[in-house]
N, C-alpha and C positions, 0 to 999 in steps of 0.2 A: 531191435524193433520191438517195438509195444504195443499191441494190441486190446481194443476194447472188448472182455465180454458181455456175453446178451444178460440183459437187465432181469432180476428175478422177484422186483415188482415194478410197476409202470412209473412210478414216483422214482425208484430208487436211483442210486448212482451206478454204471456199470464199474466191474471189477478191471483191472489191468492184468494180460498175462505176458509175459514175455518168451522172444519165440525160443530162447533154449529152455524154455520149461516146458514148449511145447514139443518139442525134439525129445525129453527127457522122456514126457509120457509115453509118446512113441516107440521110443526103443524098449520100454516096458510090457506097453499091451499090442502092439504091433501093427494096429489100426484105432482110429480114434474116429467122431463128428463131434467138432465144436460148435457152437453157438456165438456168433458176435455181434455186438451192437450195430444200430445205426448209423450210429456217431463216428465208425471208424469211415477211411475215405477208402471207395473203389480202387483206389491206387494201391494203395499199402494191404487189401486182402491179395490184389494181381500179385505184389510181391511176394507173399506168403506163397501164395496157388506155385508160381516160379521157381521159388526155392526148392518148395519140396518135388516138384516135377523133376527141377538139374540131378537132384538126389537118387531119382528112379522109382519113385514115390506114382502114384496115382493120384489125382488131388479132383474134386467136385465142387465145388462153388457156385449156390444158388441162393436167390433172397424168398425168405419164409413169408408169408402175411399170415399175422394174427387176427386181424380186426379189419373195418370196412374202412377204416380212416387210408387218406394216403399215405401216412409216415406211421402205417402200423405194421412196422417189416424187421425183420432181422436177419442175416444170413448165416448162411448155415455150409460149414467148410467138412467134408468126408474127406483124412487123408488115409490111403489104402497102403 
């Protein structure tokens, strides 16, 4: 699975990360909060939030608003 990150200007394109690179950093720092795009679908962060839950992970999943706009959000994933 591939996931979009949160964009690091409002023009730009988001980055791709893929979830064993996210698993990688994990096992490294032992807790991580990613940043993701818009653009990804609520279905595929649930799968994320899932996976790392089956694993015994603690996972948070909320959408951030930046700006007054309605499509000014990005969410924001704590896995513990």
């Amino acid at each position: 699975m591939e996931l979009k990150l949160a964009r690091t200007e409002i023009n730009g394109k988001p980055k791709m990360i893929a979830l064993e690179k996210i698993v990688e950093t994990l096992e490294k720092d032992g807790q991580k909060i990613i940043y993701f795009d818009k653009e990804n679908s609520h279905k595929d962060l649930v799968a994320l939030v899932e996976h790392f839950e089956n694993k015994g992970l603690s996972v948070y999943l909320r959408e951030v608003k930046y700006g007054l706009g309605e499509t000014d959000y990005m969410y924001e994933v704590h896995i513990l």
